[in-house]
C-alpha positions as CSV (number, residue, x, y, z in Angstrom):
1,X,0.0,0.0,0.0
2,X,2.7,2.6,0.7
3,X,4.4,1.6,-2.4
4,X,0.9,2.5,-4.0
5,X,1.0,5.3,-2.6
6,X,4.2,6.5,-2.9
7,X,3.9,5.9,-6.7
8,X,0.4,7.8,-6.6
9,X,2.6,10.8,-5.3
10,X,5.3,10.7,-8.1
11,X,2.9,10.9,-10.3
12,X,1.0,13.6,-9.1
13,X,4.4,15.7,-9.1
14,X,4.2,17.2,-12.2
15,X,0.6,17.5,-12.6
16,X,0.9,19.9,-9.1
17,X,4.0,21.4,-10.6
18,X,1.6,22.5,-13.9
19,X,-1.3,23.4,-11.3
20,X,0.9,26.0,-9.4
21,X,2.2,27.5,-12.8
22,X,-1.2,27.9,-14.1
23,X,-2.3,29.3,-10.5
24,X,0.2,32.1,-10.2
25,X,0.2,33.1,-13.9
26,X,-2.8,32.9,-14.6
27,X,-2.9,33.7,-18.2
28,X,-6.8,34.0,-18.5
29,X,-7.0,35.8,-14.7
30,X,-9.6,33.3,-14.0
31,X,-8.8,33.7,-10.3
32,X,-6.5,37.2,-10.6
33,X,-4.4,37.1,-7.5
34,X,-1.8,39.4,-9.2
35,X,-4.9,41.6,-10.6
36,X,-3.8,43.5,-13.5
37,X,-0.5,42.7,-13.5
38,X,0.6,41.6,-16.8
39,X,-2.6,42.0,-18.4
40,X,-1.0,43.5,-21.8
41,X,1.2,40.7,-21.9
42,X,-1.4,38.0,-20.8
43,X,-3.7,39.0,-23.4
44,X,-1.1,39.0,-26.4
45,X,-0.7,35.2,-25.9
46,X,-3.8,34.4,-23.9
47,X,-6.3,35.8,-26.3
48,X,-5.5,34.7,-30.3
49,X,-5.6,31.2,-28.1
50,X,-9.4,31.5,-26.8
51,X,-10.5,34.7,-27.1
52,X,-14.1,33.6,-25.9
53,X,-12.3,32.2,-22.7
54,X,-10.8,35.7,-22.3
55,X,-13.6,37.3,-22.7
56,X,-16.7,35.5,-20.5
57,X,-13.9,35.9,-17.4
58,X,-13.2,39.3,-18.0
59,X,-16.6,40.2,-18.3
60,X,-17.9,37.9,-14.9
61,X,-15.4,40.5,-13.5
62,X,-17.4,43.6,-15.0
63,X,-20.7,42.9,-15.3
64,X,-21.7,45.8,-17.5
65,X,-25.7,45.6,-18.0
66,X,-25.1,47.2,-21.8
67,X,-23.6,44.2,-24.4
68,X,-22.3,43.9,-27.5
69,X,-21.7,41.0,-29.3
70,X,-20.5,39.4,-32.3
71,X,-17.0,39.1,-34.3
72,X,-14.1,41.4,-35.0
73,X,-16.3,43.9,-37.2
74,X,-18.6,43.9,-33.7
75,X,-15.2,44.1,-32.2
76,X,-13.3,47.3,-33.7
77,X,-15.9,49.4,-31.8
78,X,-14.1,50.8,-28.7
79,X,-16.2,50.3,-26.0
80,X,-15.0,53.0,-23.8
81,X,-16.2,55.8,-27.0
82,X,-19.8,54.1,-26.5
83,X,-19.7,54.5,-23.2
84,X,-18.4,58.2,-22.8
85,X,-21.3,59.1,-25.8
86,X,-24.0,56.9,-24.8
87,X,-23.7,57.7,-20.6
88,X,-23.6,54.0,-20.3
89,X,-21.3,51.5,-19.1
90,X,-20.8,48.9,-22.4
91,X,-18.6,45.6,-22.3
92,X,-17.7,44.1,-25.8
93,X,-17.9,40.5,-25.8
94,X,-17.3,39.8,-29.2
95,X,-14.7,37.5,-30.1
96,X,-12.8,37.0,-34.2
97,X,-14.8,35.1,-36.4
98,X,-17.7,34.4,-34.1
99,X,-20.6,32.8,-36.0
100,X,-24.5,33.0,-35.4
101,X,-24.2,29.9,-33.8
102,X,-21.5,31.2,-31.2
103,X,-23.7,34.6,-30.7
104,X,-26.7,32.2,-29.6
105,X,-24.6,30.4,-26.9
106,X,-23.3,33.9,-25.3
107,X,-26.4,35.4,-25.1
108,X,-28.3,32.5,-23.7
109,X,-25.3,32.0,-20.9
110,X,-25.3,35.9,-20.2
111,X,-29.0,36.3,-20.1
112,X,-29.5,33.3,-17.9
113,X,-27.0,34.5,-15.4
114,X,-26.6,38.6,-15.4
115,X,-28.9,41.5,-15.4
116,X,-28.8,43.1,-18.8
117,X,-30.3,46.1,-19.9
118,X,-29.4,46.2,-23.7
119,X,-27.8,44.0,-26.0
120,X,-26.5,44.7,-29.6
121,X,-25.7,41.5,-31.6
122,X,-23.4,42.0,-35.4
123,X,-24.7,39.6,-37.5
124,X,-24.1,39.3,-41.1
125,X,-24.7,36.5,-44.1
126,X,-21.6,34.9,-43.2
127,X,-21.8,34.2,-40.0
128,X,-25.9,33.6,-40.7
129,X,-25.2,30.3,-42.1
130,X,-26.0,26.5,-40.8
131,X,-22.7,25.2,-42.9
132,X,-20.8,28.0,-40.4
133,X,-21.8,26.0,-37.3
134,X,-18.3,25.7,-34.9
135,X,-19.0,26.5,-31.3
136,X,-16.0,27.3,-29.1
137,X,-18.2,28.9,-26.4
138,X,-19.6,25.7,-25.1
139,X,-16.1,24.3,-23.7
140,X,-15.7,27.8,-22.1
141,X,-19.0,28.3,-20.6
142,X,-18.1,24.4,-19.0
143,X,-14.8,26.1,-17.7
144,X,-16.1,28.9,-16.1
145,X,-18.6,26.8,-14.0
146,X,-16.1,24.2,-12.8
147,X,-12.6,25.4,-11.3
148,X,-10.7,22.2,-12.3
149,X,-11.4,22.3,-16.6
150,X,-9.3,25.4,-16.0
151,X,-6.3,22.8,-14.7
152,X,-6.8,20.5,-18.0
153,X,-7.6,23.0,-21.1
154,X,-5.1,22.9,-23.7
155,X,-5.3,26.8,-23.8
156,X,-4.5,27.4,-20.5
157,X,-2.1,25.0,-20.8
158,X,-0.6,26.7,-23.9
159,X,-0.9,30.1,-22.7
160,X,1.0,29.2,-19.6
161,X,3.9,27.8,-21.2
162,X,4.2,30.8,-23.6
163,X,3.6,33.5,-20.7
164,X,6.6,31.6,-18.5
165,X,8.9,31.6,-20.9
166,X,8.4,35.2,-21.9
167,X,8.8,35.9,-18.5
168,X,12.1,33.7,-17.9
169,X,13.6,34.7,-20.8
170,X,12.1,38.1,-21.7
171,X,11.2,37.4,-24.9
172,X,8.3,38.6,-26.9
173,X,5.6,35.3,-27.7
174,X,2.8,37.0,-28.6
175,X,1.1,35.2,-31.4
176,X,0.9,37.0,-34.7
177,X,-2.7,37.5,-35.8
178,X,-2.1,39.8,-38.8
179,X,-1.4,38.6,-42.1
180,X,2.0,38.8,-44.0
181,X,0.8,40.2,-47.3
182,X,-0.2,43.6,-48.3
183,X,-3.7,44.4,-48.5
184,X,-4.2,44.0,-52.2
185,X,-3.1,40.6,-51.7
186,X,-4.8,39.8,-48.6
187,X,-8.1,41.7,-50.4
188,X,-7.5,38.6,-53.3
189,X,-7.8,36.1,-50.8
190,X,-10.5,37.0,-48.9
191,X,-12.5,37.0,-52.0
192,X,-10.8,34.4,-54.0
193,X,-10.5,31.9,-50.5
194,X,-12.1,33.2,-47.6
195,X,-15.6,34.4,-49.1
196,X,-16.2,31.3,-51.3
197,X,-15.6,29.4,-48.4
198,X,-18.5,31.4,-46.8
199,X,-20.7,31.9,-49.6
200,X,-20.6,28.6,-51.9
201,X,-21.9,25.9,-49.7
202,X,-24.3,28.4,-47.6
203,X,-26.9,26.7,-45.8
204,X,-30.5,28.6,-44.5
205,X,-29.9,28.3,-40.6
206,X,-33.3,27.7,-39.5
207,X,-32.0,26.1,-36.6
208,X,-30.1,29.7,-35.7
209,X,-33.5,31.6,-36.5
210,X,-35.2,29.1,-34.2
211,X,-32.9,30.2,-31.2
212,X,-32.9,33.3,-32.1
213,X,-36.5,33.9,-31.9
214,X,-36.2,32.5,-28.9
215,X,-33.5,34.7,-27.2
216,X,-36.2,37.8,-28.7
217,X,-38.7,35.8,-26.0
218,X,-35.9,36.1,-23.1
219,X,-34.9,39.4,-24.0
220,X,-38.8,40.3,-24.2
221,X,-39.3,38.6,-21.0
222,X,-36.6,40.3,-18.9
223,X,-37.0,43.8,-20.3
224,X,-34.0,43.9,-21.9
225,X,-33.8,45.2,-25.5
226,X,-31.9,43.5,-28.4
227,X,-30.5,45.4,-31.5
228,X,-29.2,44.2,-34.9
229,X,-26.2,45.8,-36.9
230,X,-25.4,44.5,-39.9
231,X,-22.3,46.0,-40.8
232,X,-21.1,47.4,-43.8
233,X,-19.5,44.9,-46.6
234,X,-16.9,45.9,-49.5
235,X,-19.1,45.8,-52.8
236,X,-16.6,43.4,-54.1
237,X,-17.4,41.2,-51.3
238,X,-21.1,41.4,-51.8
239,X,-20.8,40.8,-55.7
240,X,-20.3,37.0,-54.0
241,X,-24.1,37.1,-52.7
242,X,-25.1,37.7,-56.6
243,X,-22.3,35.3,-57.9
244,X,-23.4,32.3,-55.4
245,X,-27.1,33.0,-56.0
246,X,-27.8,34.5,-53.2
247,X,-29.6,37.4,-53.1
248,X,-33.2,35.6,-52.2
249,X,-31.2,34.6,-49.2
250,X,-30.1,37.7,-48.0
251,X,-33.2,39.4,-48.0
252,X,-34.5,36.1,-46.0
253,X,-31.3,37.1,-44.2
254,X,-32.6,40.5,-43.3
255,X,-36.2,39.7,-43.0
256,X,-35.4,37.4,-40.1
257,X,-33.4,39.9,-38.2
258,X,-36.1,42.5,-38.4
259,X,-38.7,40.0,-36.5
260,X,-36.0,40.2,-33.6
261,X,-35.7,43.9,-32.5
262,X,-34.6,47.2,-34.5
263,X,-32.1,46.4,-37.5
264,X,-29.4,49.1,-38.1
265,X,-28.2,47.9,-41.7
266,X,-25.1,49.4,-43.4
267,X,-25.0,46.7,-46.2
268,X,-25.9,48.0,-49.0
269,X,-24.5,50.1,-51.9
270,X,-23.5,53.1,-50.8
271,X,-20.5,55.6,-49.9
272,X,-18.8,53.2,-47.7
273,X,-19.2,49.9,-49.0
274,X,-18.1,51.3,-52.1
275,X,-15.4,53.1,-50.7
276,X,-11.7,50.5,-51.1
277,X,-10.2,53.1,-48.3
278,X,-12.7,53.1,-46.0
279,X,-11.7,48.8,-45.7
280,X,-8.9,46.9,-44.5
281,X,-10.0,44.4,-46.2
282,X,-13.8,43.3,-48.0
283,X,-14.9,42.4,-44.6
284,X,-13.4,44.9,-42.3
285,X,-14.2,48.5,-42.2
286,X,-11.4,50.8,-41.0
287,X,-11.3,53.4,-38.3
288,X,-13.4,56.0,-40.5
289,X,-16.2,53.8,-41.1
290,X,-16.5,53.1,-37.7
291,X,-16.8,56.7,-36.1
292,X,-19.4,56.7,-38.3
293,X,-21.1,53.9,-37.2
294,X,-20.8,54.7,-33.4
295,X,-22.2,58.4,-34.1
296,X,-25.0,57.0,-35.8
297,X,-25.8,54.4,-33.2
298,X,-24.9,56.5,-30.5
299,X,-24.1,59.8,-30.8
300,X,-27.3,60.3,-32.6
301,X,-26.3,61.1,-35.7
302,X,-29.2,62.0,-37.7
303,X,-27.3,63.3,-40.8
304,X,-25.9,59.9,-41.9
305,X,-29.7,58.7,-43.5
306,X,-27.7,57.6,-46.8
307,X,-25.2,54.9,-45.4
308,X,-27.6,53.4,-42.6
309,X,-31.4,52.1,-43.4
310,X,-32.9,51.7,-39.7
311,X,-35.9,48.8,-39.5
312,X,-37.9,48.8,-36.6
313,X,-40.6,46.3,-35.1
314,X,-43.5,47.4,-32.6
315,X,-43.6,44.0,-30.7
């Protein structure tokens, strides 16, 4: 028996070893004994690893009644300029390339668990499609309920290693997340690669619409309102909706997110999706585009009426 045990012990060694690693650096601050000590640093490795993970623990943190959600075109909007022009604390929670799919499991984990007062959810064609169906959110929701997934995730695990050895040897780790080529070249390849991908083998989510209706009843329910934005699109990304045949889908597209709540739609031909400079690439507006935006969502913008066609629904 003491040789059992003993044996028991060795190997326990280096998973207590890992545990105390993962405990005092905590890359994702899931318990934040060191609080925001090296949070720029953390979030350089920690986040291009699980940037949902990142995100649902900063926010448990926060708590901000005022939400927005969806991917990185969601995600260029600087949360702190809402705030100062709105008068209201907002938390982004939107995480790169999150799908409709992802969105759903957010918003039913956050509504469930926090009090919310308004929520605006970026959804475009892309991400609205059933073929577009990963869901990262559900292993990170798991780890935020139970203490010990935190030991065991390959994340965690992955961002510890990287955040000790930038530490011990004071190197720079931080994953790369931009591309290598220029734009025009990256532009080629989001059409060419990643918007064929999106477009060819789309799939009507009835499934998502499903959910989504019933998130509206929640929302409804708990006196919270839910906006749309569908974000502005290059044209030469939106020439794929006609080249795929799918224009009758868009509009079903857009039909379906004016049932849930008021729709704020900048896709559609006008000076910004147009506009090559206003992008950094077809899917991404730049920094111009998206003063724009926040002045007309929030700062009350009223002058704007030709890149922005508002929908609104009475129940």
């Amino acid at each position: 028996m003491k040789k059992l045990i003993s044996k028991l012990i060795l190997l326990l060694i280096p998973f207590l070893i890992i545990s105390l690693f993962i405990l005092i650096l905590d890359p994702y601050n899931y318990y934040e004994f060191s609080k925001n000590a090296d949070r720029d640093l953390k979030s350089s490795i920690s986040i291009p690893l699980n940037e949902p993970l990142w995100k649902l623990i900063d926010y448990d943190k926060k708590q901000f009644e005022n939400i927005l959600i969806g991917d990185s075109r969601m995600g260029s909007l600087n949360e702190e300029e809402i705030s100062l022009i709105s008068k209201h604390k907002y938390y982004n929670l939107s995480f790169s390339a999150a799908n409709c799919n992802e969105i759903i499991s957010v918003l039913d984990y956050i509504i469930d668990k926090y009090k919310l007062s308004n929520i605006f959810v970026g959804l475009n064609l892309d991400q609205y499609n059933q073929a577009n169906n990963r869901d990262r959110v559900e292993g990170v929701i798991k780890i935020t309920g139970n203490p010990f997934l935190y030991f065991v995730n390959t994340n965690v695990l992955e961002a510890t290693y990287l955040l000790s050895k930038a530490k011990i040897f004071k190197n720079e780790v931080g994953i790369k997340t931009t591309p290598n080529s220029n734009k025009e070249d990256f532009w080629k390849y989001q059409i060419e690669v990643t918007g064929k991908r999106y477009f060819l083998n789309y799939i009507y989510p009835q499934e998502y619409f499903d959910n989504l209706i019933r998130i509206k009843k929640k929302c409804k329910e708990k006196g919270i309102t839910l906006k749309i934005i569908i974000f502005p699109s290059h044209s030469d990304l939106n020439k794929l909706i006609e080249k795929y045949n799918l224009k009758d889908s868009e509009k079903k597209f857009k039909s379906d997110m004016i049932s849930l709540g008021d729709v704020y739609d900048f896709n559609f031909e006008n000076e910004i999706t147009n506009n090559y400079n206003d992008f950094k690439d077809p899917f991404h507006f730049n920094k111009n585009a998206t003063r724009r935006i926040v002045n007309i969502l929030w700062g009350g913008d009223s002058t704007e009426i030709n890149i922005v066609k508002k929908y609104s629904i009475s129940n």
